[in-house]
C-alpha positions as CSV (number, residue, x, y, z in Angstrom):
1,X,33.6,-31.0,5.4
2,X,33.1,-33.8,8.2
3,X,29.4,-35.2,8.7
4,X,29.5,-33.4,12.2
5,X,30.3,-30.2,11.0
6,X,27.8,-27.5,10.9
7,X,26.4,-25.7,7.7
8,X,28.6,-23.1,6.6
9,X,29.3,-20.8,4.2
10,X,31.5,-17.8,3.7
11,X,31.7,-14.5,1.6
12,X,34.1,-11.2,1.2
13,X,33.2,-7.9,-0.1
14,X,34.9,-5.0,-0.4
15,X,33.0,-2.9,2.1
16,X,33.1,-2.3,6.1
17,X,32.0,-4.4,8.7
18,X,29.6,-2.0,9.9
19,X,28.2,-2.0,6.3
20,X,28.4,-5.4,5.9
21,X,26.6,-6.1,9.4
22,X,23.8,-3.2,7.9
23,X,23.1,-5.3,5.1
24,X,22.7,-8.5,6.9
25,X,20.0,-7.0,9.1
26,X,18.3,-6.2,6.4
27,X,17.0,-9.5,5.7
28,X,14.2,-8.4,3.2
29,X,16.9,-7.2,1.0
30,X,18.8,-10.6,0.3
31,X,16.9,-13.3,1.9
32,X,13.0,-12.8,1.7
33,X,10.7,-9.5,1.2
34,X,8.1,-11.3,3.0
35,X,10.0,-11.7,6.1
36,X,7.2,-10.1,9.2
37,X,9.1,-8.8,11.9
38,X,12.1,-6.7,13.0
39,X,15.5,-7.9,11.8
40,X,18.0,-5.5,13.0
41,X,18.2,-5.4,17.7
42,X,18.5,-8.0,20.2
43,X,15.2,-9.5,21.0
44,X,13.7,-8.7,17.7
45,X,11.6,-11.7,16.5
46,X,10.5,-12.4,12.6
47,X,9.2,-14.9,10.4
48,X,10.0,-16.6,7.3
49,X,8.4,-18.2,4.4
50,X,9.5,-19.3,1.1
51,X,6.1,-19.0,0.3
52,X,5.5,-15.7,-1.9
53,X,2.0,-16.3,-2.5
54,X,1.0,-16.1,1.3
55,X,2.5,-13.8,4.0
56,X,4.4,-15.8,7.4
57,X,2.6,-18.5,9.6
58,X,-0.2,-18.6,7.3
59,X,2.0,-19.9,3.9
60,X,0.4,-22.3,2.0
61,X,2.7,-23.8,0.2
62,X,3.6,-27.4,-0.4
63,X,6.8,-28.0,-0.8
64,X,9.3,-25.7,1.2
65,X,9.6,-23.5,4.7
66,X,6.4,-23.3,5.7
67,X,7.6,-20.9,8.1
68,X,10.2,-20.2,10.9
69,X,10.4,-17.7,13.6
70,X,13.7,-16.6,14.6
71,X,14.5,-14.8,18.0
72,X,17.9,-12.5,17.8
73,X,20.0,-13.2,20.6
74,X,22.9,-11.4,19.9
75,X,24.1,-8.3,18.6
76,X,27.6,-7.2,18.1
77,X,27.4,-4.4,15.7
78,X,30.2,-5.0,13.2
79,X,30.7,-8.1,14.5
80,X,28.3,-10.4,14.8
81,X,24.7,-11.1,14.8
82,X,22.9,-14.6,16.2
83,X,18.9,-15.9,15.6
84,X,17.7,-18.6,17.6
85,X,15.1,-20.3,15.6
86,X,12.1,-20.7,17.7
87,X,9.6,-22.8,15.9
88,X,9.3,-24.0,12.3
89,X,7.9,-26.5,10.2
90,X,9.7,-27.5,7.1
91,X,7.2,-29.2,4.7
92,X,10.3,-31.2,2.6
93,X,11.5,-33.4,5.1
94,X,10.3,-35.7,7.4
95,X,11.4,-33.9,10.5
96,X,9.2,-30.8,10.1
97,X,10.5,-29.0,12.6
98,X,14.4,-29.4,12.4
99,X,15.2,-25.8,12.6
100,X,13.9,-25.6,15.5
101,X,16.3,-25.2,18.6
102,X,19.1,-24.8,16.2
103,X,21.5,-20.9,15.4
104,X,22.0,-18.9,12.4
105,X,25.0,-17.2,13.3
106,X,26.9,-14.5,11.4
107,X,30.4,-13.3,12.6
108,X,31.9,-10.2,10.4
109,X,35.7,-10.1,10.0
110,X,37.4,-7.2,8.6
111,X,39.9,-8.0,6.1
112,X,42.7,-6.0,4.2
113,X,40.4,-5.7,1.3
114,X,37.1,-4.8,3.1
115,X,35.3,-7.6,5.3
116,X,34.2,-11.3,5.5
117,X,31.0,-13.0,6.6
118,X,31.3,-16.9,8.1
119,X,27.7,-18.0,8.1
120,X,26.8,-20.8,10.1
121,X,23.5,-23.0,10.9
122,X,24.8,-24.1,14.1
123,X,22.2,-28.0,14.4
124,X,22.6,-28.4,10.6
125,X,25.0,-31.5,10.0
126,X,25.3,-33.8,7.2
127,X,25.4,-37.0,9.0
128,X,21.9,-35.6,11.1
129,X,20.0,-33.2,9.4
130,X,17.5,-34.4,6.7
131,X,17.6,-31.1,4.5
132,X,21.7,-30.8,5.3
133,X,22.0,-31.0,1.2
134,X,18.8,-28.5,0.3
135,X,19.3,-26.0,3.0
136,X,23.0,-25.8,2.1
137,X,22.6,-24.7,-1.5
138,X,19.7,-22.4,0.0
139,X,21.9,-20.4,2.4
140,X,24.9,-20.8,-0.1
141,X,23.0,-18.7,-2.7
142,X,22.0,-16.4,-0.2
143,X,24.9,-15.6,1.7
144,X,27.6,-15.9,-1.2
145,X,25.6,-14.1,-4.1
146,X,22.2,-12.8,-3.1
147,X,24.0,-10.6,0.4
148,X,27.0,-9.9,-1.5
149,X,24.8,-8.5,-4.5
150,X,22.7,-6.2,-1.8
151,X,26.3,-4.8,-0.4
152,X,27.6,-3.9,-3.9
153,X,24.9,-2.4,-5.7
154,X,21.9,-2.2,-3.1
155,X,19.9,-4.8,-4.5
156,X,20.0,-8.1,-3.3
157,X,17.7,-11.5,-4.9
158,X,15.6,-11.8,-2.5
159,X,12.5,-14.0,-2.3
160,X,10.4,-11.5,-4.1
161,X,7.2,-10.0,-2.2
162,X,3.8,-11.7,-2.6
163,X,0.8,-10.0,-3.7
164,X,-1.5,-9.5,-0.2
């Protein structure tokens, strides 16, 4: 991978794009069960925190995604699924708020053997991003075993739900 490239990651299952694209918009079921918001139409808005301990804007935490907000701004249903990232404030990096203005963009393929998901984070680069190397092992682990894991067997690894 060049500097200039964007974060990426890819998985396959053996399942439908329409499945696959189910199980992506359920993003409390691979990513975070503290996510606040709708995950699934165009113009749905949500927040995340890596923060189980306290819900959304409001995490406490020290070291992590304090929050971001993400806008969908696409929808192709079995096909592909963009979220603008509106605001966010990353507490392990100097530039808090490099998510912001950038894409998380998931385009389904179908394959022979059931489907593939290319994830990108469309602003993340190596040579220009301060958490290029963190975030990648974050969405790695997300989208090649957490998402995978919810299409198989239903149950994803999720950040797991804080106690309210």
């Amino acid at each position: 991978m060049s500097l200039t490239e964007h974060m990426t990651a890819k998985t396959s299952v053996e399942s439908t794009p329409d499945e696959v694209f189910a199980a992506i918009t359920n993003v409390r079921g691979w990513w975070n069960e503290n996510i606040i918001g709708a995950t699934a139409a165009l113009h749905d808005e949500f927040v995340f925190t890596d923060d189980s301990t306290y819900a959304g804007e409001a995490a406490k935490l020290n070291d992590g995604i304090r929050f971001a907000r993400f806008r969908i701004t696409e929808v192709v249903p079995g096909k592909r699924i963009v979220w603008h990232v509106v605001d966010s404030y990353l507490t392990f990096i100097e530039d808090h708020d490099e998510w912001t203005d950038t894409k998380v963009i998931f385009d389904i393929t179908a394959s022979p053997n059931g489907a593939t998901v290319h994830f990108t984070h469309e602003g993340l680069t190596a040579a220009d991003s301060d958490c290029f190397e963190a975030c990648s092992r974050g969405w790695t682990f997300y989208i090649t075993e957490s998402m995978p894991q919810l299409i198989t067997t239903g149950t994803g690894r999720p950040i797991t739900k804080y106690d309210a």
